[in-house]
NULOSE-127773 format. One record per residue (C-alpha): residue number from 1; chain; x, y, z. Coordinates in steps of 0.2 Angstrom, whole numbers, m for minus. Example, Ala and Ser with C-alpha at 12.3 -4.5 7.8 and 13.67 -1.06 7.14 Angstrom:
! residues 2
num, cadena, x, y, z
1, A, 62, m22, 39
2, A, 68, m5, 36
//
This chain:
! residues 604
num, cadena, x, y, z
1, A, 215, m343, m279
2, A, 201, m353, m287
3, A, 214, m366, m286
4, A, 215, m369, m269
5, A, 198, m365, m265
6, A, 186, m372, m278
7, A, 182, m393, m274
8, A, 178, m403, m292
9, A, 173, m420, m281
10, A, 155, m419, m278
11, A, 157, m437, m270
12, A, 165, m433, m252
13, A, 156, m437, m238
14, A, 150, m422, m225
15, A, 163, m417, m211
16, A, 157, m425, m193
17, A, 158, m405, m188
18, A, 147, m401, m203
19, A, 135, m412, m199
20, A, 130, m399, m184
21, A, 128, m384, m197
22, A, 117, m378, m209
23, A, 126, m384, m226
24, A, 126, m364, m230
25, A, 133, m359, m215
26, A, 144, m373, m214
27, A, 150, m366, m230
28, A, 155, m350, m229
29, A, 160, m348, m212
30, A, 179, m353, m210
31, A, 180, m349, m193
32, A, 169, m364, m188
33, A, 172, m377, m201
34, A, 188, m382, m202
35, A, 199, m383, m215
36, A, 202, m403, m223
37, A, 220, m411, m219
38, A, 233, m414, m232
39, A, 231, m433, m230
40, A, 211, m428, m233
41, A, 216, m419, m251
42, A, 227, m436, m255
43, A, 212, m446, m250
44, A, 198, m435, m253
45, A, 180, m443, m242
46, A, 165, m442, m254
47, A, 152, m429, m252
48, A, 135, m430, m247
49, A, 123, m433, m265
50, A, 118, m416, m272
51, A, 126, m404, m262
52, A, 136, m390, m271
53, A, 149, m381, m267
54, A, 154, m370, m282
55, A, 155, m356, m271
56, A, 175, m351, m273
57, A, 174, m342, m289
58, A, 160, m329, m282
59, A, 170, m329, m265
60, A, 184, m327, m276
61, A, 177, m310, m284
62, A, 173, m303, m265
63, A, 190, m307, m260
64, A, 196, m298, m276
65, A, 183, m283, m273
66, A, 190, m282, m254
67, A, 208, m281, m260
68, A, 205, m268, m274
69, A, 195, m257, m260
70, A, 209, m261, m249
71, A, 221, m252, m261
72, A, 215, m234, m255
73, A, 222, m237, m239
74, A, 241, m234, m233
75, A, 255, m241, m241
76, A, 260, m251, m225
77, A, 241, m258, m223
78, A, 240, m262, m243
79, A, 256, m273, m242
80, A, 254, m283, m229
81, A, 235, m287, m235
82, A, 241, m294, m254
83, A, 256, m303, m245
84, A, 246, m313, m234
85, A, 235, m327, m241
86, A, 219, m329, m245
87, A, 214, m339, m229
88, A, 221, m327, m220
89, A, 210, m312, m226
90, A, 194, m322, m226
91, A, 201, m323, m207
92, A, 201, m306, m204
93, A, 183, m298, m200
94, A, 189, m281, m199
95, A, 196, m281, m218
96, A, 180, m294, m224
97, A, 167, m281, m216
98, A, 173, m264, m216
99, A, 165, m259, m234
100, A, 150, m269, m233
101, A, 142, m268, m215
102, A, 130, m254, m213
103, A, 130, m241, m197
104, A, 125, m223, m196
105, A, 140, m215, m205
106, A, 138, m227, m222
107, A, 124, m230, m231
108, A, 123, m246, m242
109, A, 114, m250, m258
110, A, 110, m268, m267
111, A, 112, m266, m286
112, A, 114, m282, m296
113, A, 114, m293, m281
114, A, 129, m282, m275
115, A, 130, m272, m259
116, A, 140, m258, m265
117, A, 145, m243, m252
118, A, 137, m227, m254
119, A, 147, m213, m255
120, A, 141, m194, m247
121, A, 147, m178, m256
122, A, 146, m161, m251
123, A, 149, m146, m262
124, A, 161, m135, m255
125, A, 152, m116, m252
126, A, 157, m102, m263
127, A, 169, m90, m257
128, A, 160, m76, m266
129, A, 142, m75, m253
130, A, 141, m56, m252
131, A, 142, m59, m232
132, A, 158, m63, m233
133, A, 167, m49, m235
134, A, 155, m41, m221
135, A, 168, m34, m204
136, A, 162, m47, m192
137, A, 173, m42, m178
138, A, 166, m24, m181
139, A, 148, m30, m182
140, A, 151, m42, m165
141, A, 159, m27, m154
142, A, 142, m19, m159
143, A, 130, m33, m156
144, A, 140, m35, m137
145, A, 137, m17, m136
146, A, 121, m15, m140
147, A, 116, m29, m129
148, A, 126, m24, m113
149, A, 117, m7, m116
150, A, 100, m15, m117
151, A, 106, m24, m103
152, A, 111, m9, m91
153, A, 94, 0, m96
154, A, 83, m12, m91
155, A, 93, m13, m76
156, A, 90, 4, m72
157, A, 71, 5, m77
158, A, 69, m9, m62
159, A, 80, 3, m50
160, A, 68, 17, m55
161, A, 53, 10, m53
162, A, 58, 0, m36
163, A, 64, 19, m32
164, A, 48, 28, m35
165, A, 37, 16, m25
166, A, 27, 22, m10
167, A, 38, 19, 4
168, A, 20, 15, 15
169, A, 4, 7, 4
170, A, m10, 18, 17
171, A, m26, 17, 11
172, A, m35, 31, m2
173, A, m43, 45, 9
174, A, m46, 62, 8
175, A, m38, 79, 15
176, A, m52, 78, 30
177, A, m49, 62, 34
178, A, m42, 56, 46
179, A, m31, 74, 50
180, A, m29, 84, 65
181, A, m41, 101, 63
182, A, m38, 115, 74
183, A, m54, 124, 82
184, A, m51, 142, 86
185, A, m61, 157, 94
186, A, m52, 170, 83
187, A, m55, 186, 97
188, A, m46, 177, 112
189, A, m30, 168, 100
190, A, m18, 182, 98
191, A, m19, 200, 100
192, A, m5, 212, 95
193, A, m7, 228, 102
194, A, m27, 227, 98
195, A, m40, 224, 113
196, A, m46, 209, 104
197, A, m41, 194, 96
198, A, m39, 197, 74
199, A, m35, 190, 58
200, A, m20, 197, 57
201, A, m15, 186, 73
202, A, m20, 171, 68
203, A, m11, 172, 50
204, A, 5, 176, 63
205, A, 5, 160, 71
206, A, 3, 148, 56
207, A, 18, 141, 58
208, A, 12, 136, 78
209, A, m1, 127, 68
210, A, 15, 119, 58
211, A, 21, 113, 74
212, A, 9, 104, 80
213, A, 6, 95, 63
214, A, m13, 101, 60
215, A, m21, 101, 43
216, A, m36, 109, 47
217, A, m41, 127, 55
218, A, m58, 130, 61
219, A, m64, 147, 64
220, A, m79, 150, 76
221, A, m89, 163, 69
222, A, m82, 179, 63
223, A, m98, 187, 58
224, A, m106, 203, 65
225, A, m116, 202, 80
226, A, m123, 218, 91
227, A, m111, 216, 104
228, A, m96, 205, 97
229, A, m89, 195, 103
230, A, m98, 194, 119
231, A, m113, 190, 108
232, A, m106, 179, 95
233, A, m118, 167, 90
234, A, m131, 182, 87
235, A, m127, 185, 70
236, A, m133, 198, 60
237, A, m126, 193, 42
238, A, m117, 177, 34
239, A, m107, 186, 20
240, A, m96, 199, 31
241, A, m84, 201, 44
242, A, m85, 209, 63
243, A, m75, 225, 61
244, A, m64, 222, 77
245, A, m58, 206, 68
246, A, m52, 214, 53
247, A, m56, 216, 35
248, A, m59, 205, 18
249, A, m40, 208, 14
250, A, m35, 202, 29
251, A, m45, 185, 28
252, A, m38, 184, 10
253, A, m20, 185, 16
254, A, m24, 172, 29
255, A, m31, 160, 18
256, A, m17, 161, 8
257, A, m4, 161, 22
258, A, m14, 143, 25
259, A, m12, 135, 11
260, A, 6, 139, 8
261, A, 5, 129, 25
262, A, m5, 115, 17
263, A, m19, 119, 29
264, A, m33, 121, 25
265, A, m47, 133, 34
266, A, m64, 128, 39
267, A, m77, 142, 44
268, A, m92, 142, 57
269, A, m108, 143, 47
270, A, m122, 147, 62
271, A, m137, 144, 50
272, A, m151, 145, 66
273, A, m158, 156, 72
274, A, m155, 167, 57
275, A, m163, 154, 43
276, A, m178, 149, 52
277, A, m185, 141, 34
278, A, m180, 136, 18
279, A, m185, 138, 0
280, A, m194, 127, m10
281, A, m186, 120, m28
282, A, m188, 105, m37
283, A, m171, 106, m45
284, A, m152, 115, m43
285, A, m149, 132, m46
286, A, m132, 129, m48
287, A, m122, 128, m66
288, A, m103, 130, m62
289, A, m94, 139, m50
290, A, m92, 154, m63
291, A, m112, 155, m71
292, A, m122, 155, m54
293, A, m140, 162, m55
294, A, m146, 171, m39
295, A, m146, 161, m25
296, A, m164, 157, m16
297, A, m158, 156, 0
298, A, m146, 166, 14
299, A, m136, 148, 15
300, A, m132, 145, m2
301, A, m124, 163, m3
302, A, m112, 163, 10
303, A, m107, 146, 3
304, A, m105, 155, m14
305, A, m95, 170, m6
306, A, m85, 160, 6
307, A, m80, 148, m9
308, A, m73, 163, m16
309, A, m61, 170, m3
310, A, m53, 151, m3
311, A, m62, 142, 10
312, A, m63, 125, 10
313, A, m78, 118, 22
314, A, m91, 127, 34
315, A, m98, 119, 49
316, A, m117, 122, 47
317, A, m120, 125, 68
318, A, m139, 126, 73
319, A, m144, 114, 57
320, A, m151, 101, 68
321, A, m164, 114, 71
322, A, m169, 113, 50
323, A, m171, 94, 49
324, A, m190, 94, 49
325, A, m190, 106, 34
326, A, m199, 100, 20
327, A, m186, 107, 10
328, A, m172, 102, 18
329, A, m164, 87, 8
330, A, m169, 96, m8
331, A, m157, 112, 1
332, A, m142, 101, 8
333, A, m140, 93, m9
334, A, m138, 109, m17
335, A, m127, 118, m2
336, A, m115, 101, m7
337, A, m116, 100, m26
338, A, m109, 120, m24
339, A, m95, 116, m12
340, A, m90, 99, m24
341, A, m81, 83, m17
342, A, m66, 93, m11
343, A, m74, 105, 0
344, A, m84, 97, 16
345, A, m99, 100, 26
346, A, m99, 96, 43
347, A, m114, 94, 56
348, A, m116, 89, 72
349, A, m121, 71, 79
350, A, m139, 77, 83
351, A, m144, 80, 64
352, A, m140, 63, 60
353, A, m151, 56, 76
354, A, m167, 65, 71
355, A, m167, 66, 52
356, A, m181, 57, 46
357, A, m180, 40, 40
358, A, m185, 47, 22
359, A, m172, 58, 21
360, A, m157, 49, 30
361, A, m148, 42, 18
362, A, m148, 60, 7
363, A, m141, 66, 21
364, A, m128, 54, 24
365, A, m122, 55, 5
366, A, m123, 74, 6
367, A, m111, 76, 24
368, A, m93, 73, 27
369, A, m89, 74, 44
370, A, m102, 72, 59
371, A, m96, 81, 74
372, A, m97, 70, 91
373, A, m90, 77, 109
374, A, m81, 63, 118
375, A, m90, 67, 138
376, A, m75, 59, 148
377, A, m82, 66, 166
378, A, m92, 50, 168
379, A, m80, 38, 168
380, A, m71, 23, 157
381, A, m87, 14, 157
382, A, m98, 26, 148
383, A, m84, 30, 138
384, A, m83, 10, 133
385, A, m102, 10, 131
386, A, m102, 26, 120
387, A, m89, 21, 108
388, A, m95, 4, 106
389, A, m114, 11, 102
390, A, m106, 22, 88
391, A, m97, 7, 80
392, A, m112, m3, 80
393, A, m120, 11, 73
394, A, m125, 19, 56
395, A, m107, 30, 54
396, A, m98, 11, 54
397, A, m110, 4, 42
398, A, m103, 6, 24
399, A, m86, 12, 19
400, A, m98, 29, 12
401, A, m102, 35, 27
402, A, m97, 49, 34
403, A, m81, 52, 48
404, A, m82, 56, 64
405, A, m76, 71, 69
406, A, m71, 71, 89
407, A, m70, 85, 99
408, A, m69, 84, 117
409, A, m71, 103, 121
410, A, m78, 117, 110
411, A, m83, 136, 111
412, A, m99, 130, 121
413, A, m92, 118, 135
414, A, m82, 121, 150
415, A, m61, 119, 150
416, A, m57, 100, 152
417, A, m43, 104, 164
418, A, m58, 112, 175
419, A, m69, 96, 171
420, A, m57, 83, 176
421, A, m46, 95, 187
422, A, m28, 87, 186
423, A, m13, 94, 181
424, A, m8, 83, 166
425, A, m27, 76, 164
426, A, m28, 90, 147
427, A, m13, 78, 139
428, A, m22, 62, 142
429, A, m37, 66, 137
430, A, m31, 71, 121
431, A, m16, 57, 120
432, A, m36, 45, 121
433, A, m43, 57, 106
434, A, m30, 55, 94
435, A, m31, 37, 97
436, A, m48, 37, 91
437, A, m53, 33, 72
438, A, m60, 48, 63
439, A, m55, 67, 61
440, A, m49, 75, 77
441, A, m52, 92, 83
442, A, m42, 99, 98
443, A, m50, 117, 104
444, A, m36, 128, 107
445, A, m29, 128, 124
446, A, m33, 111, 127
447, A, m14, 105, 121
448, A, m6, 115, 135
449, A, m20, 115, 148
450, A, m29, 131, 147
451, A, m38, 136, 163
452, A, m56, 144, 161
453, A, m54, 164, 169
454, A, m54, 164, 186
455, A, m70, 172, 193
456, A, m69, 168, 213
457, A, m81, 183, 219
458, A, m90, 180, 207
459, A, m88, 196, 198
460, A, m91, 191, 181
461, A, m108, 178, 180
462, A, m112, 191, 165
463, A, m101, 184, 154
464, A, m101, 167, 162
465, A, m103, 158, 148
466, A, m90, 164, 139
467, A, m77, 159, 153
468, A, m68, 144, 144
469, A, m62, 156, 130
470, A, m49, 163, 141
471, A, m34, 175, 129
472, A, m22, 159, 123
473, A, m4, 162, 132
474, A, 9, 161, 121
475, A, 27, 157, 130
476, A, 37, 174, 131
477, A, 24, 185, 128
478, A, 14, 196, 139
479, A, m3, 198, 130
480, A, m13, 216, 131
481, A, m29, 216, 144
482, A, m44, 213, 133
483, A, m56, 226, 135
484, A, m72, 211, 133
485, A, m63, 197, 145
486, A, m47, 199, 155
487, A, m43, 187, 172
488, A, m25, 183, 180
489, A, m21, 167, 170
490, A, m16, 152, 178
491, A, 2, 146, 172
492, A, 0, 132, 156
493, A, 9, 118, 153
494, A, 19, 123, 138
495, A, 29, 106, 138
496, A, 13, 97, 132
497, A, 15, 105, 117
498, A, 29, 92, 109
499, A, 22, 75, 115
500, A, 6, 81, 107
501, A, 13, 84, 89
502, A, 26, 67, 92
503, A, 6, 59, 92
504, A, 1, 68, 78
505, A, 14, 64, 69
506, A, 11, 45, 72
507, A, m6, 46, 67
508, A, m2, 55, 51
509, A, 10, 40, 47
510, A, 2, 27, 55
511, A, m15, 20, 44
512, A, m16, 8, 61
513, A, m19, 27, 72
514, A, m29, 38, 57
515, A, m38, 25, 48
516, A, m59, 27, 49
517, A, m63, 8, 50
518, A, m55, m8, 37
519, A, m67, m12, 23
520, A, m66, m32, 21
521, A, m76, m43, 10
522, A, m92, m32, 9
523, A, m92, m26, 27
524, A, m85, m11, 38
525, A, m75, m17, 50
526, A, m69, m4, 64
527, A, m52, m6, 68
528, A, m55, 0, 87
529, A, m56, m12, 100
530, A, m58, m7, 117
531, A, m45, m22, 128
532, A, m50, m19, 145
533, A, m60, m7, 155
534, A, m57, m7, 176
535, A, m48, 3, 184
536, A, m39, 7, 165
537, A, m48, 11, 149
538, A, m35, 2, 138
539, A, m40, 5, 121
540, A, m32, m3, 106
541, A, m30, 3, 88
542, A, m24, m9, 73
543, A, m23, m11, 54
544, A, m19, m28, 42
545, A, 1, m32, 43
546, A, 5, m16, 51
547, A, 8, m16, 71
548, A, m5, m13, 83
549, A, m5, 4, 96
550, A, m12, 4, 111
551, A, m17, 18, 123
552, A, m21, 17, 143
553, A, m30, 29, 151
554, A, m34, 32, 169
555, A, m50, 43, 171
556, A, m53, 38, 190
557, A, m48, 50, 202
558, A, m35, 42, 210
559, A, m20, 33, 206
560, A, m22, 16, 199
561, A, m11, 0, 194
562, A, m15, m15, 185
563, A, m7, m31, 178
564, A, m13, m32, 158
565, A, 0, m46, 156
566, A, m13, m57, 152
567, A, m21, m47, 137
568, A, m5, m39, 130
569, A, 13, m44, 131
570, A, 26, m30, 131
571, A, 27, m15, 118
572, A, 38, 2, 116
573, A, 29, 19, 124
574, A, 30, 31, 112
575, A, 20, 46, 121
576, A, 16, 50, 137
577, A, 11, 48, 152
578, A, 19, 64, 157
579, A, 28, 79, 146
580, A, 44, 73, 152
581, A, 43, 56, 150
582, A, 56, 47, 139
583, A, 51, 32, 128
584, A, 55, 14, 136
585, A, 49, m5, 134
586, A, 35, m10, 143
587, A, 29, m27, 149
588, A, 11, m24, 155
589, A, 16, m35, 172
590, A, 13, m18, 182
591, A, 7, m2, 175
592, A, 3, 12, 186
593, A, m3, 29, 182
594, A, m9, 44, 192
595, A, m26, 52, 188
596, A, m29, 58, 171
597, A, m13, 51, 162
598, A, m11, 42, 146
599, A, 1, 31, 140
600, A, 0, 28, 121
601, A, 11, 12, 117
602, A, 17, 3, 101
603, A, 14, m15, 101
604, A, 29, m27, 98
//
């Protein structure tokens, strides 16, 4: 090998191709210098002065290193690599640098001027790890198990917890709020064999109540009186019952035949004129419900006795007459600190108009419902007027102030059939009440159109102010003549009954119908608009993201149509605007109702 590679003649002149080169590169680079003739080893040419190329014994050596690495390869490859010569393997790159170039996989070190492979080994793991002989196909069926469990749990707490959310997210209110009450003058309601009206009756017909979907019933008063119940309101004693209507056991039983209802009962409370002044005290008697001290005042007892039959709210009538009593704020917060937040106090309109302006606001923290009577003989315009005046009022102020309580006709005021004198006049006007935001109150008789007793001689101006409470007709049954008021009724209209509790029904469901007003960003919003006032009072109700109602009303006296196209576009009637009227779409291009109908609509 050094034999035919080392040159001994230092005198050779340089190659014409090496004269291009670098004299190491032209060196040691085969593939680019050419190797020399035979005639040129005969007749050698004379190299350039001091140039040295002693380089075959150390390419000798590499050639040697590459041959001995070349060993550890197959037989076929080894062979055919020692048979070929020399020039041939310094002509083959892959064989020349295979061991010494460097890439990711082989790491190369210099040692002695020699770059040598470095070789990676790995010590083969033990077979003894105490892991080993662990049941891994046991222990993964586990793990899958365990997993698709946790799995399937989780799964099912989401299902429970979609399952168990409100259906309908209606605002927080109370019992009171919002709900249908039912006012009732107990002597003329329902009579079993007796010549008057009793307890015993009226716990008889709670499932009525059921019916129309009330959750409220207010007793006028059922206290003593020299000559009751002609004389009602000439009370002689807060803490007892009139004999003719029955005894402590039988309010009891009706209380609790209420309540099993979920209704609740509501008592008259005439305060004037038998408390003509109140006490002075500078702080509340009161402890707890079961350590009172002896009230001060006739009030505060029948509250206390009252609260302990079961009732759950008086109406405190005649108290506008007290509101100039220096002890009158000190009083009404105690009467409320008794009764708690879930028993109510209700007063009418005129105790809030002439409180003084010192005491106001005691009053309105210290009253849940004001009562207000909705006059619709005057027409659509006053009504408009008088709506609007309320919302822009002191009861729309803050979310803290007390509900309205509507009635249109109570144990004081004439019939509304006899008022607005049509036939279905009785189911519109209340079809407009429920509409209204607040607490309604329907006196009894108003939902089927109860007539006031018919007097056309005028044979009975004794009792003329007792007229409008007529005995309540019930449908297949012939009531006793009352001894105190009898007349020859006037046929009712029954069928009012059911679209009257399909309204109460959408109200109790609808936050859009029941709702007070809509608390937003610091103010009290009423969600009552009043759309159109002509020959229609079109009146529309509404709450965020839920769909609008809309009632029209005609109070005229004649029949009346008009095109509301322009200010609504079409809707689905729900009730109204006669008993027998069937739900249908309406497009507001034509609508046409006779005098004293309603029409409650749902807006698309």
């Amino acid at each position: 090998m050094e034999g035919f590679l080392r040159v001994d003649n230092t005198n050779l002149p340089g190659s014409p191709t090496n004269s291009f080169l670098a004299d190491e590169v032209a060196s040691i680079c085969p593939l680019i210098t050419p190797s020399p003739p035979t005639n040129d080893l005969i007749n050698p040419l004379p190299e350039p002065t001091q140039l040295n190329l002693g380089i075959g014994h150390e390419l000798a050596t590499k050639l040697q290193h590459v041959q001995d690495d070349d060993k550890a390869e197959s037989s076929s490859s080894s062979s055919s690599a020692l048979a070929a010569p020399a020039c041939a393997q310094l002509l083959n790159h892959r064989n020349i640098y295979h061991h010494i170039v460097k890439d990711e996989d082989t790491e190369v070190q210099e040692t002695n001027g020699k770059v040598q492979p470095l070789q990676l080994t790995f010590r083969n793991p033990p077979d003894n790890y105490f892991f080993m002989s662990w049941n891994w196909p046991l222990i993964r069926k586990i793990a899958l198990w365990i997993f698709m469990s946790g799995l399937v749990a989780m799964v099912a707490l989401v299902v429970a917890m979609i399952s168990t959310l409100p259906k309908a997210c209606n605002p927080q209110i109370q019992w009171y709020q919002g709900n249908v009450f039912y006012e009732i003058f107990p002597a003329s309601f329902y009579a079993d064999q007796d010549m008057v009206g009793n307890l015993k009756g009226i716990s008889q017909k709670a499932k009525y109540f059921v019916k129309l979907g009330v959750k409220g019933v207010r007793l006028n008063p059922i206290f003593p009186t020299p000559d009751y119940p002609r004389d009602f309101e000439n009370i002689t004693d807060l803490v007892r019952i009139d004999p003719s209507l029955g005894t402590f056991d039988d309010f009891r039983r009706l209380v609790e035949r209420l309540k099993s209802k979920n209704i609740s009962l509501i008592l008259d409370l005439p305060v004037h004129p038998l408390v003509k002044r109140l006490p002075h005290r500078k702080t509340s008697i009161v402890k707890n419900e079961t350590n009172i001290e002896p009230p001060k005042d006739i009030i505060e007892g029948a509250i206390l006795h009252w609260i302990s039959y079961g009732v759950d709210g008086f109406y405190l009538k005649g108290l506008e007459n007290l509101v100039d009593d220096p002890n009158f704020a000190s009083s009404l917060r105690i009467w409320k600190k008794i009764l708690g937040p879930d028993r109510i106090i209700i007063v009418n309109e005129t105790v809030i108009n002439e409180s003084p302006k010192s005491i106001i606001n005691i009053v309105l923290n210290n009253v849940d419902l004001v009562d207000i009577k909705l006059d619709l003989s005057n027409g659509a315009n006053a009504v408009t007027q008088y709506i609007g005046s309320l919302q822009n009022g002191t009861l729309f102020s803050k979310p803290s102030m007390p509900w309205i309580h509507w009635s249109l006709g109570n144990a004081n005021s004439r019939r509304l059939i006899n008022i607005l004198q049509h036939y279905n006049t009785t189911l519109g006007a209340t079809l407009l009440q429920l509409m209204l935001p607040g607490t309604p109150s329907i006196f009894y008789g108003d939902e089927i159109g109860l007539h006031e007793i018919l007097d056309p001689d005028g044979e009975k101006q004794d009792i003329k102010h007792l007229h409008q409470l007529n005995m309540m007709p019930w449908q297949g049954y012939t009531p006793p003549m009352l001894n105190w008021i009898h007349s020859k009724l006037v046929p009712p209209n029954y069928e009012q009954v059911e679209p009257v509790s399909k309204m109460i029904e959408e109200r109790n469901k609808s936050p859009s119908i029941y709702m007070n007003s809509v608390y937003k960003e610091g103010v009290n919003k009423p969600n009552t608009e009043v759309k159109y006032v002509g020959d229609f009072l079109v009146v529309q109700r509404w709450y965020p993201r839920r769909k609008a109602y809309v009632v029209v009303c005609n109070l005229g006296h004649s029949k009346q149509s008009a095109d509301l196209s322009m200010l609504l576009y079409s809707g689905d009637i729900l009730v109204g605007p006669r008993a027998d009227s069937v739900s249908d779409t309406i497009s507001f291009k034509e609508v046409s109702l006779c005098p004293g109908e309603s029409v409650v609509i749902k807006l698309n």
